[in-house]
Structure formats: C-alpha cells, structure tokens
Chimera marker file (.cmm) of the C-alpha trace (Angstrom):
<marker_set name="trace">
<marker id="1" x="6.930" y="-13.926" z="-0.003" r="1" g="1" b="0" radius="0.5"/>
<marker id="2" x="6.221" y="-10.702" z="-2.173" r="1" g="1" b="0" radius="0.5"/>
<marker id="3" x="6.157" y="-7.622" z="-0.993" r="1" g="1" b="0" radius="0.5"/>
<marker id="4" x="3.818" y="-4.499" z="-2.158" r="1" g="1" b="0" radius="0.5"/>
<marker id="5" x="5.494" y="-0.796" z="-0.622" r="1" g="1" b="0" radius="0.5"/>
<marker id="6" x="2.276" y="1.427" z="-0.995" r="1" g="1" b="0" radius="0.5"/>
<marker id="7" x="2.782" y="5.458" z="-1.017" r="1" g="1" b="0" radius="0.5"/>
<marker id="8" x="-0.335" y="6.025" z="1.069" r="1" g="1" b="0" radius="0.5"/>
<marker id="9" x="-0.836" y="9.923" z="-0.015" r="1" g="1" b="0" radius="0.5"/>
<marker id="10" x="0.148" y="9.458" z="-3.596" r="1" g="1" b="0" radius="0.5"/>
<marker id="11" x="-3.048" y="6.793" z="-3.861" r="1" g="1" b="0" radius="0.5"/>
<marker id="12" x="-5.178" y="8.741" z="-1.570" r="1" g="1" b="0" radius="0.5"/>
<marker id="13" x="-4.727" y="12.008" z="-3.937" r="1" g="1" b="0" radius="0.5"/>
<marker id="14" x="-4.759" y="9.594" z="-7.343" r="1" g="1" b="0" radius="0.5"/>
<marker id="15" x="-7.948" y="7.617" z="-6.180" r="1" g="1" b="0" radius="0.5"/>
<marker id="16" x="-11.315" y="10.014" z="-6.510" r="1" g="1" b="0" radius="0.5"/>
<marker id="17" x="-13.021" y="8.410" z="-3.678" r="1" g="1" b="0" radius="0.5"/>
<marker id="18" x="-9.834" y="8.501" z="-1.712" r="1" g="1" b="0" radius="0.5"/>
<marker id="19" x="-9.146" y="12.002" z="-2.316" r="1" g="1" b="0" radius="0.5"/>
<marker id="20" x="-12.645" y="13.333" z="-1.416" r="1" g="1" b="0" radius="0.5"/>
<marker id="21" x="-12.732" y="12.073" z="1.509" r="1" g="1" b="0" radius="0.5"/>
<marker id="22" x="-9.585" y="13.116" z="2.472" r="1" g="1" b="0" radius="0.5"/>
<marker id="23" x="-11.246" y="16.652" z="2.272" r="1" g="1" b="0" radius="0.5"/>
<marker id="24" x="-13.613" y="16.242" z="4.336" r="1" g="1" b="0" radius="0.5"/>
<marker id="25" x="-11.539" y="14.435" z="7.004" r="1" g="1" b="0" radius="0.5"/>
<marker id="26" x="-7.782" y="13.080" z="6.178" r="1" g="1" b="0" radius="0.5"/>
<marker id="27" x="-8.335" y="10.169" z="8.646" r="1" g="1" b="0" radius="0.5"/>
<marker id="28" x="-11.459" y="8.497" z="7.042" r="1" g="1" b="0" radius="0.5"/>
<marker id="29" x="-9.412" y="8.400" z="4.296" r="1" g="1" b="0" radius="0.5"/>
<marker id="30" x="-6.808" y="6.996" z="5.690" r="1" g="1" b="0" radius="0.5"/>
<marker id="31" x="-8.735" y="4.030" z="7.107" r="1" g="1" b="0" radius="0.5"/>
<marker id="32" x="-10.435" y="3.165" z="3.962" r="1" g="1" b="0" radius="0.5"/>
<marker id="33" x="-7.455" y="2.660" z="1.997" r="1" g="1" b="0" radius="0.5"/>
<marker id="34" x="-5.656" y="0.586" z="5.281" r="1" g="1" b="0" radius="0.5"/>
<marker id="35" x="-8.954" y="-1.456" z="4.709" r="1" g="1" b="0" radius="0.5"/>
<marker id="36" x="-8.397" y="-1.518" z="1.096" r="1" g="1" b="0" radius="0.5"/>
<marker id="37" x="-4.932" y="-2.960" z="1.294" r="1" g="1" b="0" radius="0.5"/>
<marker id="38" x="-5.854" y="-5.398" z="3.989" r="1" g="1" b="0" radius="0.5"/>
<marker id="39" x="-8.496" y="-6.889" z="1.728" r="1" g="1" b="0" radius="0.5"/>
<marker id="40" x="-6.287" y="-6.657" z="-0.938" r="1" g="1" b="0" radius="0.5"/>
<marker id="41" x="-3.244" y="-8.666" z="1.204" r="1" g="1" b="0" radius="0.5"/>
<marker id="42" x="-5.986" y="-11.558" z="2.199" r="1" g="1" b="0" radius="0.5"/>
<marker id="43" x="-6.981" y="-11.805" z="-1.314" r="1" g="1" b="0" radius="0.5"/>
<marker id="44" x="-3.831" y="-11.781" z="-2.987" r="1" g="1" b="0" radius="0.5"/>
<marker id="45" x="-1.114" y="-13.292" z="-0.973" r="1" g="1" b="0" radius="0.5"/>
<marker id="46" x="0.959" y="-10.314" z="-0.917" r="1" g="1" b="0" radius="0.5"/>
<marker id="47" x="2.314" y="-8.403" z="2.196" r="1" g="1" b="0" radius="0.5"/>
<marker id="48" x="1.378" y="-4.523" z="2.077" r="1" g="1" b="0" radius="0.5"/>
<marker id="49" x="3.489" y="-2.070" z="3.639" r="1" g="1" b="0" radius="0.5"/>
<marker id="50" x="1.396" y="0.774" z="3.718" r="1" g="1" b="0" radius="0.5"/>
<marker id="51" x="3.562" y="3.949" z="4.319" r="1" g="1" b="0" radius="0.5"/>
<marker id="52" x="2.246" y="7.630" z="5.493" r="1" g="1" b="0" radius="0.5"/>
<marker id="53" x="3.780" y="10.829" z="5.733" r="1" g="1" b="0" radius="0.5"/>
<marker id="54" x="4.429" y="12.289" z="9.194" r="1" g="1" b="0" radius="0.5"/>
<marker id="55" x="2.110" y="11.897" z="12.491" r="1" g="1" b="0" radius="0.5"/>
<marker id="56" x="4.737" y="12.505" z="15.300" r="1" g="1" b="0" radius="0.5"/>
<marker id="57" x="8.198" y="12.699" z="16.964" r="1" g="1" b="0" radius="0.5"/>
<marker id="58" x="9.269" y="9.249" z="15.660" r="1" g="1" b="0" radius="0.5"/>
<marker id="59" x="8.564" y="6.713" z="13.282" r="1" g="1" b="0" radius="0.5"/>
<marker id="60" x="5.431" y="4.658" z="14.237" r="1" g="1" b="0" radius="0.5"/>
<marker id="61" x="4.207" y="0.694" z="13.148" r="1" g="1" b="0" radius="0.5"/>
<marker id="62" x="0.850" y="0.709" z="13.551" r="1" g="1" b="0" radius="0.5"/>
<marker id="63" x="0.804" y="-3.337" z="13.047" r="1" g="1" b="0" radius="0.5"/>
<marker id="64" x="-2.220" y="-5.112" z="14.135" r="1" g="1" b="0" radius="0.5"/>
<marker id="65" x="-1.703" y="-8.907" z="14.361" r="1" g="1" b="0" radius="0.5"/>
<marker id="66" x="-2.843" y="-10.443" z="10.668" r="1" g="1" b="0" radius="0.5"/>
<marker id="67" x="-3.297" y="-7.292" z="9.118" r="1" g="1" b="0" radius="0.5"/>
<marker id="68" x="-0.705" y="-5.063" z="7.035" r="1" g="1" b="0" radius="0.5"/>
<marker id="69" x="1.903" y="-2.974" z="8.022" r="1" g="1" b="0" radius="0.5"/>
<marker id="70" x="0.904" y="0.804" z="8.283" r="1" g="1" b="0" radius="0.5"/>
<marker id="71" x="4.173" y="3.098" z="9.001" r="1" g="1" b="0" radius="0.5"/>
<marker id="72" x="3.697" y="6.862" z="9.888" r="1" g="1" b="0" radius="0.5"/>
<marker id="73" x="6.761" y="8.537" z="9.297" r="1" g="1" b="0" radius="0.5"/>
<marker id="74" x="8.327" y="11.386" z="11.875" r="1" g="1" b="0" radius="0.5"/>
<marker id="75" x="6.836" y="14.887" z="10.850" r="1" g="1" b="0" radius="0.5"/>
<marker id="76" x="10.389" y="16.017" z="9.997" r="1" g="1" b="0" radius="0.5"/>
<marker id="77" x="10.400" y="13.191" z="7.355" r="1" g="1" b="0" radius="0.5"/>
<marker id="78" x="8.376" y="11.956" z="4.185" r="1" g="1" b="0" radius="0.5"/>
<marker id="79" x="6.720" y="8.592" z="3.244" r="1" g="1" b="0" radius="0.5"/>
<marker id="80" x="9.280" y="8.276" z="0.208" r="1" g="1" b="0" radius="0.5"/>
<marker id="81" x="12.051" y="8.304" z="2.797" r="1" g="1" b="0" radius="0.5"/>
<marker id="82" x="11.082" y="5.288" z="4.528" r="1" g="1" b="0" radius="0.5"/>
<marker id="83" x="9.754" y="3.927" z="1.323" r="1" g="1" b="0" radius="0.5"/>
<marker id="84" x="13.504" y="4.003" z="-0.204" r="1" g="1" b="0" radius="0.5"/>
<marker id="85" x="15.268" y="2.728" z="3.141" r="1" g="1" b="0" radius="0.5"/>
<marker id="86" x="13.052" y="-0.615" z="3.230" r="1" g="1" b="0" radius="0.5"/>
<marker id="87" x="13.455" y="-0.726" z="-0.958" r="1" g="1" b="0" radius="0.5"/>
<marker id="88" x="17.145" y="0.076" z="0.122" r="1" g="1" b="0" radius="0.5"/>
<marker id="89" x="17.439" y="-2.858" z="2.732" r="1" g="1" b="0" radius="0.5"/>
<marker id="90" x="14.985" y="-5.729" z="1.927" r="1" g="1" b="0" radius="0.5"/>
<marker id="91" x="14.774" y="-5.464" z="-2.307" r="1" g="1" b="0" radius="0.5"/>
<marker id="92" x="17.810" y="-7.435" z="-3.029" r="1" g="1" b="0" radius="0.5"/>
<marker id="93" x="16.020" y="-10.183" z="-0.270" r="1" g="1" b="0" radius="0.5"/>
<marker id="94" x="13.004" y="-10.203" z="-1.152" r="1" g="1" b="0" radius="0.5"/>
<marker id="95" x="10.492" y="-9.838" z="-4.574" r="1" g="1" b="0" radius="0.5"/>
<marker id="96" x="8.924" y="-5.956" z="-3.765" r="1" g="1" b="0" radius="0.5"/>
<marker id="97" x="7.077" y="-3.894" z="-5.826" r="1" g="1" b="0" radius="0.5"/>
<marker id="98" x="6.675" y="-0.300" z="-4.542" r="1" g="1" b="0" radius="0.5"/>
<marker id="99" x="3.212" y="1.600" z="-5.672" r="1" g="1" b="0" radius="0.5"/>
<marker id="100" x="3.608" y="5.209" z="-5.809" r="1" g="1" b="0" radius="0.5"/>
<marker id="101" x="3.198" y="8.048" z="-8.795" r="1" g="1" b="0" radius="0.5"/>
<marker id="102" x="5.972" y="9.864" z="-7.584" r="1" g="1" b="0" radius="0.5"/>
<marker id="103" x="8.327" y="9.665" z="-10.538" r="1" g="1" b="0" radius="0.5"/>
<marker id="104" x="11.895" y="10.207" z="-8.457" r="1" g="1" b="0" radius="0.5"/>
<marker id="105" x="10.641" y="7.627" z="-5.987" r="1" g="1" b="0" radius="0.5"/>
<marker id="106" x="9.359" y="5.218" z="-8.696" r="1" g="1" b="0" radius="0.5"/>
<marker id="107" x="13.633" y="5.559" z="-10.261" r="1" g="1" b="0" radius="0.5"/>
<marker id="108" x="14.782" y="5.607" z="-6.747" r="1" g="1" b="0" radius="0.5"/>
<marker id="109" x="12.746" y="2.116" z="-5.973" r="1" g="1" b="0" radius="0.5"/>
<marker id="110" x="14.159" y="0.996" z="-9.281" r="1" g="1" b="0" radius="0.5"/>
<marker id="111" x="17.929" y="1.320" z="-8.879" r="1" g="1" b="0" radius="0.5"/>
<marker id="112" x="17.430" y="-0.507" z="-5.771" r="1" g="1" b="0" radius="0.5"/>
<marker id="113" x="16.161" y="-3.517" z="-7.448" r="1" g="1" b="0" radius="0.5"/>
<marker id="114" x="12.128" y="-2.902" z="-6.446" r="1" g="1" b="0" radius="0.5"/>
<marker id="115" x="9.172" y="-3.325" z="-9.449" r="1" g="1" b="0" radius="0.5"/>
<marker id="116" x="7.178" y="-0.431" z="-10.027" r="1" g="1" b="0" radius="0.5"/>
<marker id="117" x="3.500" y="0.397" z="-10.802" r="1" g="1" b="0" radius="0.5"/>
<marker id="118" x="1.514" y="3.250" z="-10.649" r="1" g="1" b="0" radius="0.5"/>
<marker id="119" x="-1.354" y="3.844" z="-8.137" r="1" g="1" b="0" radius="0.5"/>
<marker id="120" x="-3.909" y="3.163" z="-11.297" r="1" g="1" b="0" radius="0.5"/>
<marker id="121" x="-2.325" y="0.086" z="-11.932" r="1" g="1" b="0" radius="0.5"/>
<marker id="122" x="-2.610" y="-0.645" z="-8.137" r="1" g="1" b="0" radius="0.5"/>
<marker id="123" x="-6.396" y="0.452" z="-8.548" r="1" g="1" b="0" radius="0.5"/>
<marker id="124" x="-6.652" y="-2.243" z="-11.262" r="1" g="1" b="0" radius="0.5"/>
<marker id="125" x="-4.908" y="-5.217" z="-9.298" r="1" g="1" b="0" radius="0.5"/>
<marker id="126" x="-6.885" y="-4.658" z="-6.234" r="1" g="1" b="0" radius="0.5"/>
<marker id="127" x="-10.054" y="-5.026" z="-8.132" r="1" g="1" b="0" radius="0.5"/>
<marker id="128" x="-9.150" y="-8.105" z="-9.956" r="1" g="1" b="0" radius="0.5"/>
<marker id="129" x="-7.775" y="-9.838" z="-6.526" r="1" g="1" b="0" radius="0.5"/>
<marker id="130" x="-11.531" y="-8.570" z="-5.176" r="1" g="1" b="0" radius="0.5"/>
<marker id="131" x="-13.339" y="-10.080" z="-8.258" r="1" g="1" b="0" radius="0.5"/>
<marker id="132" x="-11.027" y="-13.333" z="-7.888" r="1" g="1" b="0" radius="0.5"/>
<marker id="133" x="-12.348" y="-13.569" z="-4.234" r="1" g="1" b="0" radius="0.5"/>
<marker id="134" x="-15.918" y="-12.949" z="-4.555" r="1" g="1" b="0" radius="0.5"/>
<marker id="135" x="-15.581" y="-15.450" z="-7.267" r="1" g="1" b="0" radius="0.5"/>
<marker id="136" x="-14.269" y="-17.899" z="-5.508" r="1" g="1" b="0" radius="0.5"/>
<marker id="137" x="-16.599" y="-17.272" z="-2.972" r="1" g="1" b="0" radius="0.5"/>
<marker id="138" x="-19.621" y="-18.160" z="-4.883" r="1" g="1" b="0" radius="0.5"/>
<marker id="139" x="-18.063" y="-21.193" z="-6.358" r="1" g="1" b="0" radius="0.5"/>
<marker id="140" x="-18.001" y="-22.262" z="-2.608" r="1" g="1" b="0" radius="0.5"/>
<marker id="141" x="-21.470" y="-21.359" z="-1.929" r="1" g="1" b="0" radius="0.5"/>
<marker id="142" x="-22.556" y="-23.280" z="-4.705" r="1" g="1" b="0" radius="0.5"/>
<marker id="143" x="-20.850" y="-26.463" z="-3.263" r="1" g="1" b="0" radius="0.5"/>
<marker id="144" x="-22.741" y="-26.744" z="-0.266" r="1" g="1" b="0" radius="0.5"/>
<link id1="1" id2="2" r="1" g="1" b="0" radius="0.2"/>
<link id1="2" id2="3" r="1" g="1" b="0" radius="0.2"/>
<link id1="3" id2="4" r="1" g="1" b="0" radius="0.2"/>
<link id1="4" id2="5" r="1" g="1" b="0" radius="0.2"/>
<link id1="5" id2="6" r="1" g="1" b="0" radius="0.2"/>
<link id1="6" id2="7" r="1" g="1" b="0" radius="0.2"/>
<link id1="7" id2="8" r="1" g="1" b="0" radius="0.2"/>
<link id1="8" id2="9" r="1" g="1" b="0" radius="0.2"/>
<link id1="9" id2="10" r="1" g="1" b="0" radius="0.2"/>
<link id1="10" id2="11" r="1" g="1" b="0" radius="0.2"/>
<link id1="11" id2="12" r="1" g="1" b="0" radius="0.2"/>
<link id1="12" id2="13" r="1" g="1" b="0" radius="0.2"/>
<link id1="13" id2="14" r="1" g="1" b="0" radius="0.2"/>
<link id1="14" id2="15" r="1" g="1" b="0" radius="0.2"/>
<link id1="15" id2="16" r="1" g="1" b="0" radius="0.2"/>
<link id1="16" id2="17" r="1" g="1" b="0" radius="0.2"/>
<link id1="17" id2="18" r="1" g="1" b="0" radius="0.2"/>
<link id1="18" id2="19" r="1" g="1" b="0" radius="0.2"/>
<link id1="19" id2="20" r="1" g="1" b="0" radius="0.2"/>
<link id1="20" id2="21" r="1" g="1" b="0" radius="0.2"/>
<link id1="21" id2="22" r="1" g="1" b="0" radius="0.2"/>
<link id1="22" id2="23" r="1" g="1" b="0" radius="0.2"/>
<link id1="23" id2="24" r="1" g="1" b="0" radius="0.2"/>
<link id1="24" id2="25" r="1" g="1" b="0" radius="0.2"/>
<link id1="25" id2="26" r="1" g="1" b="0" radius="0.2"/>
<link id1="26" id2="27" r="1" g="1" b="0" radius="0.2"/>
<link id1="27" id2="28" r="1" g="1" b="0" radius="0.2"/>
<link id1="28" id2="29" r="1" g="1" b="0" radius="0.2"/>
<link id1="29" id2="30" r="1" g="1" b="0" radius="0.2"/>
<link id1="30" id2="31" r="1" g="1" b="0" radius="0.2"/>
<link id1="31" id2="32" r="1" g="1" b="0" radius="0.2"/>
<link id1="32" id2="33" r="1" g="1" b="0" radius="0.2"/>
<link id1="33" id2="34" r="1" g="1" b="0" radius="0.2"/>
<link id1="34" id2="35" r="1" g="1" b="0" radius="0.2"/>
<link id1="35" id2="36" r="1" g="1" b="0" radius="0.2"/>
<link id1="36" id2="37" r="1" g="1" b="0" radius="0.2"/>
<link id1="37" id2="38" r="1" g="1" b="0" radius="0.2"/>
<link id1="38" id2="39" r="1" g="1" b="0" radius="0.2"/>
<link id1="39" id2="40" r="1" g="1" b="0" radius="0.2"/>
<link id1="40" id2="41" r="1" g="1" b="0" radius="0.2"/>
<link id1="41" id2="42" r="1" g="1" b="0" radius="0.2"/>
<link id1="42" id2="43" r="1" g="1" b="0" radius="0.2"/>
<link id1="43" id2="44" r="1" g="1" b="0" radius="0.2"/>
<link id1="44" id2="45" r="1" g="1" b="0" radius="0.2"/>
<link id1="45" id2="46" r="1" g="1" b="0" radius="0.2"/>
<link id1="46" id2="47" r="1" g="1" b="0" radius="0.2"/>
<link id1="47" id2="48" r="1" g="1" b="0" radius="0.2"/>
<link id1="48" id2="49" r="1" g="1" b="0" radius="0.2"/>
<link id1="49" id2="50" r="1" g="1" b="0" radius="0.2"/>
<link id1="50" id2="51" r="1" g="1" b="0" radius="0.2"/>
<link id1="51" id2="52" r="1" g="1" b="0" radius="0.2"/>
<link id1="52" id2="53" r="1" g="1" b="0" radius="0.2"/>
<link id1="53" id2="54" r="1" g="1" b="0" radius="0.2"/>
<link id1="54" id2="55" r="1" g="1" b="0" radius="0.2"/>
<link id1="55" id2="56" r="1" g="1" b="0" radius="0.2"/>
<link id1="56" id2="57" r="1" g="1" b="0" radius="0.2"/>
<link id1="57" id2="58" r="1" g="1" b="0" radius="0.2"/>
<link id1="58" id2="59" r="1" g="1" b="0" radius="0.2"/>
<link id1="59" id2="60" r="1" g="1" b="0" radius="0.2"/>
<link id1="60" id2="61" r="1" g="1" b="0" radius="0.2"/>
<link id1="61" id2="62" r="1" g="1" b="0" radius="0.2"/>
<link id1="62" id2="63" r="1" g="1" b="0" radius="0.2"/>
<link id1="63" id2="64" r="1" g="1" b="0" radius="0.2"/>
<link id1="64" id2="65" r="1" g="1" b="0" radius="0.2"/>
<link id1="65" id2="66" r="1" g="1" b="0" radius="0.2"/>
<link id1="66" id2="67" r="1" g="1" b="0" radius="0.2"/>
<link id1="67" id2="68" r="1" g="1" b="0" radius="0.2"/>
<link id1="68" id2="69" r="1" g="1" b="0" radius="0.2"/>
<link id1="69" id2="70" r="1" g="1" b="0" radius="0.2"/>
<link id1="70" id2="71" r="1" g="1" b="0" radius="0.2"/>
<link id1="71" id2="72" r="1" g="1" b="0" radius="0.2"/>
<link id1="72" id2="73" r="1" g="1" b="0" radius="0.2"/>
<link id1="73" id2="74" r="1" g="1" b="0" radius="0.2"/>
<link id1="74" id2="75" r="1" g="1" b="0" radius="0.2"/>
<link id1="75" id2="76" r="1" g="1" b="0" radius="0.2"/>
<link id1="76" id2="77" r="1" g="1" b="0" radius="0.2"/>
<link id1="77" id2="78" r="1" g="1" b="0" radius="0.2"/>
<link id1="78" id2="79" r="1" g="1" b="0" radius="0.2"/>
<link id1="79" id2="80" r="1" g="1" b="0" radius="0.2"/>
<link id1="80" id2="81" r="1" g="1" b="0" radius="0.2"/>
<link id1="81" id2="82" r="1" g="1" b="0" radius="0.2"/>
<link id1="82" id2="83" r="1" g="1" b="0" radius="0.2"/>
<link id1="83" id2="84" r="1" g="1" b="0" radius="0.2"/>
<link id1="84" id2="85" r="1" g="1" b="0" radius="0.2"/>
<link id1="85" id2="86" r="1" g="1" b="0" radius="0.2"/>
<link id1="86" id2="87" r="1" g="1" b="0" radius="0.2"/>
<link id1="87" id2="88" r="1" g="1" b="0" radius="0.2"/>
<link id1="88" id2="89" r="1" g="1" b="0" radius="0.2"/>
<link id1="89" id2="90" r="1" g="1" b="0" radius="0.2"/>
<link id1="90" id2="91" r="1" g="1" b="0" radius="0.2"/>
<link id1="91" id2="92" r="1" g="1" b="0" radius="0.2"/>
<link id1="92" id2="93" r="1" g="1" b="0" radius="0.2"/>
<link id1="93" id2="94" r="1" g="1" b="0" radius="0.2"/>
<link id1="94" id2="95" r="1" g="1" b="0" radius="0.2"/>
<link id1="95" id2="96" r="1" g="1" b="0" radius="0.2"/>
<link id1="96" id2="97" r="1" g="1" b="0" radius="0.2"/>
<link id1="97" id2="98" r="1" g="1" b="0" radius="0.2"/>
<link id1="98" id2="99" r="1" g="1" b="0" radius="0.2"/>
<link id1="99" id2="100" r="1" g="1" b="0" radius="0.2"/>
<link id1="100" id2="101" r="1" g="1" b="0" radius="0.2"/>
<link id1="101" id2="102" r="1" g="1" b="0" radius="0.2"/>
<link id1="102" id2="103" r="1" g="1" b="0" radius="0.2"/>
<link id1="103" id2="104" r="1" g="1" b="0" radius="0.2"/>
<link id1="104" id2="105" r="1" g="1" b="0" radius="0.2"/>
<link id1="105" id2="106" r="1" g="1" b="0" radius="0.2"/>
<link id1="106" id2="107" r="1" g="1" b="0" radius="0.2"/>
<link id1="107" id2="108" r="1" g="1" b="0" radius="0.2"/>
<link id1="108" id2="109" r="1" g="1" b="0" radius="0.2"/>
<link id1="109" id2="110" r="1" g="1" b="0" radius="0.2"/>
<link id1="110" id2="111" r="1" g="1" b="0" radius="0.2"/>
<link id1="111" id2="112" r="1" g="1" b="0" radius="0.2"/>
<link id1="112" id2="113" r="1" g="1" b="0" radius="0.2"/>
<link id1="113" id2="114" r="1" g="1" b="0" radius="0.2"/>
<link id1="114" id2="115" r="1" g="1" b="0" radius="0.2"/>
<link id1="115" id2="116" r="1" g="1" b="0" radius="0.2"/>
<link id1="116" id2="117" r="1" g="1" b="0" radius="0.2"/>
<link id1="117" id2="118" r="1" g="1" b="0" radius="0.2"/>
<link id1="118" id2="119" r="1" g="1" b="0" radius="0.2"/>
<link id1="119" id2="120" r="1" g="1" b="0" radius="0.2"/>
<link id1="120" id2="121" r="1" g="1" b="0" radius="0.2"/>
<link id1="121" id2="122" r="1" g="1" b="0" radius="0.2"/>
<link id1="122" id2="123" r="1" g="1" b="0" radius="0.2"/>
<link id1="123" id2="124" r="1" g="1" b="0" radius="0.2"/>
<link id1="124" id2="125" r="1" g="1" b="0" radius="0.2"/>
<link id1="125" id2="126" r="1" g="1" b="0" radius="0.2"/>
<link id1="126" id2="127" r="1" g="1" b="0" radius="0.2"/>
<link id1="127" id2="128" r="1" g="1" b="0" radius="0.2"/>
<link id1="128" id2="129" r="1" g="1" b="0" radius="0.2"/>
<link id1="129" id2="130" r="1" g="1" b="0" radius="0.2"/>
<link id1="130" id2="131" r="1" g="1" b="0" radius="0.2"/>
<link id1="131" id2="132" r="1" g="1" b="0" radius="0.2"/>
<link id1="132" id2="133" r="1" g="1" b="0" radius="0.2"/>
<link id1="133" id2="134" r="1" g="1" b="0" radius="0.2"/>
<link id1="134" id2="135" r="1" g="1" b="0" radius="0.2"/>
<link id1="135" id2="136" r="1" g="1" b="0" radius="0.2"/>
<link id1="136" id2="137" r="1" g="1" b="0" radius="0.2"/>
<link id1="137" id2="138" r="1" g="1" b="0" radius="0.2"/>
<link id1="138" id2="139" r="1" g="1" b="0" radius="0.2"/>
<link id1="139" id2="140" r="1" g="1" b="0" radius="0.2"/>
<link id1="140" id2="141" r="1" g="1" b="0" radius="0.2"/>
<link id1="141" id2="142" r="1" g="1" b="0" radius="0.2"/>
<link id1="142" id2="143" r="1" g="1" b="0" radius="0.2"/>
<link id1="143" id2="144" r="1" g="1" b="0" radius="0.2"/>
</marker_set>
C-alpha cells in the first residue's frame, strides 16, 4: 500500500480556490480539500494522510470509517512535526510520498526515505486520477 502525507495549509495557501476560501472561512476550506483527497484516495488507490496545523490540547484523528486520515496537530505544535514523525516511523515500511511546498520539510521527508512533490504536482495528479474515473465511468455507462 502507498502512502500520500498531505501538508493541508501548504495546499490550501498554494491552491487559488483553496486559499480564497480559506478567507472567508478557514473551515470550508478545510472540508473541501478533506473531500478532495478522499476522492482522490477512491480514485487512485492511495491512502491520504491529510495533516493540519493545531486545533487543541492534543493531537486529534479525525478518521471516519473508509475515508482518509485527517490529523490536527496540538496548538503548541505544527503539521510538519507530525508530518516528519510518521515519514520518521513508517517510510522505511512503507512506499510514502509526502506533498508539501515547504522546502525544509520536503529535505526532512527526504532523508527519511519519503518521495516528494509539490502541492502543484499534487494539483496535477488529483486531476488525472479524477479524469481516469469519470472515464472509466462512462465506459461503464456505455456497457449497459
């Protein structure tokens, strides 16, 4: 199984959509890009780990069953940080790609054995796994 590490707030602030929403109301935001990567994980095969900077006095999972993995990080903490301890801990296990435009995170990820793209490469893989599935989609309508 492959795993995709996502930087939540470095895509949200690369993406245009993402980011003007997030002006008007950080949540929305948020949710569209957990919908995003969901979509993206059914499409493609790959697990997401979606990670976001601080909402609280711990560390939360906000897991539902069949979707992706959403951590919130402790307020005292940053994204990166968990980021770099599940690079740390499941790279050398597992195939993992983190997705981030943080450059020290990106060499951090690296040295730990983790792939790297950017969050505009990310923009460009989600589309083609969404074109892939829409494609396949009509193929099967066509069938019946």
């Amino acid at each position: 199984m492959r795993f995709l590490l996502v930087d939540g707030h470095s895509v949200i602030f690369a993406w245009r959509e993402l980011a003007l929403q997030h002006a008007k109301r950080s949540q929305t935001a948020r949710d569209m890009l957990v919908r995003t990567m969901r979509d993206y994980q059914d499409s493609s095969g790959v697990r997401v780990v979606l990670v976001f900077d601080g909402r609280g006095v711990r560390t939360q999972d906000v897991t539902e069953p069949g979707g992706i993995q959403v951590f919130y990080s402790r307020t005292d903490q940053t994204a990166d940080a968990i980021i770099e301890r599940l690079v740390a801990k499941y790279a050398k296990k597992y195939p993992m790609t983190v997705a981030t435009d943080d450059n020290l995170e990106r060499q951090t990820a690296m040295s730990f054995g983790a792939e790297w793209i950017s969050t505009e490469q990310l923009r460009s893989e989600v589309a083609s796994a969404d074109r892939e599935m829409r494609g396949e989609m009509d193929r099967l309508k066509r069938r019946r």
